[in-house]
N, C-alpha and C positions, 0 to 999 in steps of 0.2 A: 542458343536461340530458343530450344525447347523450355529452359529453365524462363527467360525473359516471358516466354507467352504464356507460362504459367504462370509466372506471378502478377501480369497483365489481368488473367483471367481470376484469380484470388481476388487482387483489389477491385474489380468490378463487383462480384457476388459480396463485399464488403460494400460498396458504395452503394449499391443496391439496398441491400439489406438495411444500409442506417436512414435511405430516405424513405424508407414502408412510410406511409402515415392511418391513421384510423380515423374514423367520421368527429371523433372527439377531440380534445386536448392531447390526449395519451395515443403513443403507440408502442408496444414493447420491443418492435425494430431490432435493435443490438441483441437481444434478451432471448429471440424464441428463432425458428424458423432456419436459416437457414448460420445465422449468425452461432445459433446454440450448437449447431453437427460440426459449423466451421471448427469452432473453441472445444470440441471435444477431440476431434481428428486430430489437433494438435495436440493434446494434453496426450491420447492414445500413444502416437508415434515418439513422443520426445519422452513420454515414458521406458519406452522402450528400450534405449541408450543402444539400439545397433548400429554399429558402425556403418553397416551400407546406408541401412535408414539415416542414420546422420548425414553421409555424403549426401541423398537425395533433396534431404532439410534443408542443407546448407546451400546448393543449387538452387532450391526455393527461396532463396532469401526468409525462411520461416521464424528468425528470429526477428526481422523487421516486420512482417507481416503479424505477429504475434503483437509488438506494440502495438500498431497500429490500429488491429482489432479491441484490443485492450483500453485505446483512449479514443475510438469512437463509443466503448461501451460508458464508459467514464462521463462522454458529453451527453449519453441520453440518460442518465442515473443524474445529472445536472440540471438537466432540463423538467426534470421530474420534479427534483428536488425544489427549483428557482421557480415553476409555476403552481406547486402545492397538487401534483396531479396525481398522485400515488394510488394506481387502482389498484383490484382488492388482488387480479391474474399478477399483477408485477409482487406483490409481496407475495406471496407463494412462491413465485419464481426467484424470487433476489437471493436467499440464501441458498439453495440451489447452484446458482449460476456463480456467484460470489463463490462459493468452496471450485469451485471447476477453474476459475481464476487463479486463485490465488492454489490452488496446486498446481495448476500447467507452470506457475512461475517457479515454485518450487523446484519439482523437475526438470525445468529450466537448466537453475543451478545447479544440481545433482548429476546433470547431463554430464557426456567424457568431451562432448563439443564448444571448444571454445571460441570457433565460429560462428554458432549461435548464440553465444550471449555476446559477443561485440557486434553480431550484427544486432542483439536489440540495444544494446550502450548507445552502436552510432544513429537508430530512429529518434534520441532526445528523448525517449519517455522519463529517464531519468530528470530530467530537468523541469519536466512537466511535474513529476513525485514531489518533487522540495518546492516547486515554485506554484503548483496549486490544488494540489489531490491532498497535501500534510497541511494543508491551512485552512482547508476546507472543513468547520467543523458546524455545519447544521446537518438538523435532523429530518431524517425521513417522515414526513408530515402523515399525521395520521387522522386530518382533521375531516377527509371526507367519509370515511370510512368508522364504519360501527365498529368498538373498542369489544371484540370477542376473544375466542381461546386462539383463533389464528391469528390476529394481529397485536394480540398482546407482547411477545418478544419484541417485535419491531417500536416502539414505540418511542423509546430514547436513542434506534440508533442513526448514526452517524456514517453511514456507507462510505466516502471519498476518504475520509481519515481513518477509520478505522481500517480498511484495506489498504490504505498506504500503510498504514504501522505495520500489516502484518507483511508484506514484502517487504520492509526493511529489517524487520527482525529476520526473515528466511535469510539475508542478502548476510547480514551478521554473523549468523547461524552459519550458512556458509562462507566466513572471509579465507580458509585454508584451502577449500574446492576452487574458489574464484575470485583470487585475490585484486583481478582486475577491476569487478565491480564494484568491491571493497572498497579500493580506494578512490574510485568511483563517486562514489556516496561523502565520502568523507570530504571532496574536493565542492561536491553540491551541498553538505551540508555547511560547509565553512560561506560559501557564495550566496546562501540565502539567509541565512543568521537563525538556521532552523531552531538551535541550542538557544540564543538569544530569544527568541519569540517565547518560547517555553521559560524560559525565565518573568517573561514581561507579566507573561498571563499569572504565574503563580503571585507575582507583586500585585494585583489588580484582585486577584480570584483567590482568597486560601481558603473556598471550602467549593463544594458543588460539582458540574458536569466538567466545566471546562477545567479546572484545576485537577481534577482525576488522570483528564488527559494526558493534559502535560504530566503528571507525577508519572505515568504508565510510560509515555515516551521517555523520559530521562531514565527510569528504573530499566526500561530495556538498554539503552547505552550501558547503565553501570553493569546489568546483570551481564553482560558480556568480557568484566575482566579484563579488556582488551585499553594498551596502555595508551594508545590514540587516541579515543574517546576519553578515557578520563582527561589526559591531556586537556579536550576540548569542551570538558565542563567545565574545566579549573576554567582557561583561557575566558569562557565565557561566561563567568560568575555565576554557576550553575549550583555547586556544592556551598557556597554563603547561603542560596539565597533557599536551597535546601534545609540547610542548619536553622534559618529562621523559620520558615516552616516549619519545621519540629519543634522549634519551641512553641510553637503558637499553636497546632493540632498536636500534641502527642499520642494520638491514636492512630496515625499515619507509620509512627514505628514498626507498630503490626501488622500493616498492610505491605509493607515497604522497608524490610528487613537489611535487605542488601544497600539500600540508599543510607540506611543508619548506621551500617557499619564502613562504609564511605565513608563518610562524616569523621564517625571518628578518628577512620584510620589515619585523615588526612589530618587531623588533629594532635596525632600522638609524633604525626614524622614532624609536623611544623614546632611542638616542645622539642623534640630531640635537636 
């Protein structure tokens, strides 16, 4: 009962905290206040990997509570994005809060608790990652805002995709600590044609932002070695449509080593 009214009283201070509004468009709600101590107390304790601490975690449901704070931050970085509201406090803040994300997931995985990462598997954030955080690829609009030394990094990026790629390369990174989310991923990315999608764009796009993308997502599958994923380029005409690529930018060799000797290698076993 005590674990239930804690987690009773977590998702209040979460529900709270994502309807703040300000006199404006903008409110940084997910991003500051009480949302930001939320997201660090977790990143603190699950860094921690104690075992009591884990039991306490897990009584908290803090793995589902982790998603869930994680995709209410996600729909105000949306909202941001969808109304062109990007003030000048949220970009300061994003990459800030974005590294505090994407290492609480980290340490996530790296945890000895593997009741915390099936309780964040069973919130569906997963499903939400391949079906609309990795498809998500506009930019953080920088169009109200004076082009200075502080909001010069920001200006081509892409917040929803680019932090989905980087928890899927952690998830990767770790397939031998947490094999269950592994194959996790691979069941989501078969179900949304994540592999196909990245093909479609490279047929449409061989040069520019979006084609980087995708070359950057398929390079992290290959750099992973893992005979699954290759598996699931082959499967999904990823390594063709690679090969024509190369022939068509040959400077992409350079950037993208491992995808070239893919290519061939897969070249040398199909002569033999």
């Amino acid at each position: 009962s005590r674990a239930k009214t804690s987690v009773s009283f977590a998702n209040d201070l979460l529900e709270n905290d994502l309807n703040k509004e300000d006199d404006a468009k903008f409110r940084l709600g997910s991003f500051d206040d009480i949302g930001v101590h939320f997201q660090r107390m977790i990143y603190y304790f699950i860094r921690k990997n104690s075992t009591k601490i884990n039991k306490l975690l897990e009584s908290f449901e803090i793995g589902r509570l982790l998603a869930e704070h994680l995709r209410m931050q996600y729909e105000k970085l949306d909202q941001v994005i969808t109304h062109d509201t990007a003030a000048i406090s949220m970009v300061k803040l994003y990459q800030q809060q974005a590294q505090i994300r994407t290492d609480t997931f980290y340490y996530l995985l790296a945890n000895s608790s593997e009741v915390l990462r099936r309780q964040f598997v069973e919130s569906q954030f997963l499903d939400s990652l391949f079906a609309i955080y990795l498809k998500d690829r506009r930019e953080l609009s920088m169009n109200q805002l004076r082009i200075n030394i502080e909001t010069l990094p920001f200006r081509e990026t892409r917040p929803l995709i680019e932090e989905s790629m980087s928890m899927l390369q952690t998830i990767i990174n770790h397939r031998d600590d947490s094999r269950y989310i592994y194959d996790e991923i691979l069941l989501h990315m078969r179900r949304h044609g994540t592999i196909e999608e990245q093909v479609k764009i490279l047929q449409r796009h061989r040069r520019g932002a979006l084609a980087t993308l995708a070359l950057e997502f398929l390079n992290m599958l290959v750099e992973a070695q893992e005979t699954s994923l290759v598996f699931l380029l082959k499967q999904e005409g990823a390594i063709d449509c690679l090969r024509q690529v190369y022939l068509d930018n040959p400077s992409v060799r350079v950037r993208f080593p491992k995808i070239f000797n893919l290519i061939y290698k897969e070249e040398d076993v199909f002569q033999n």
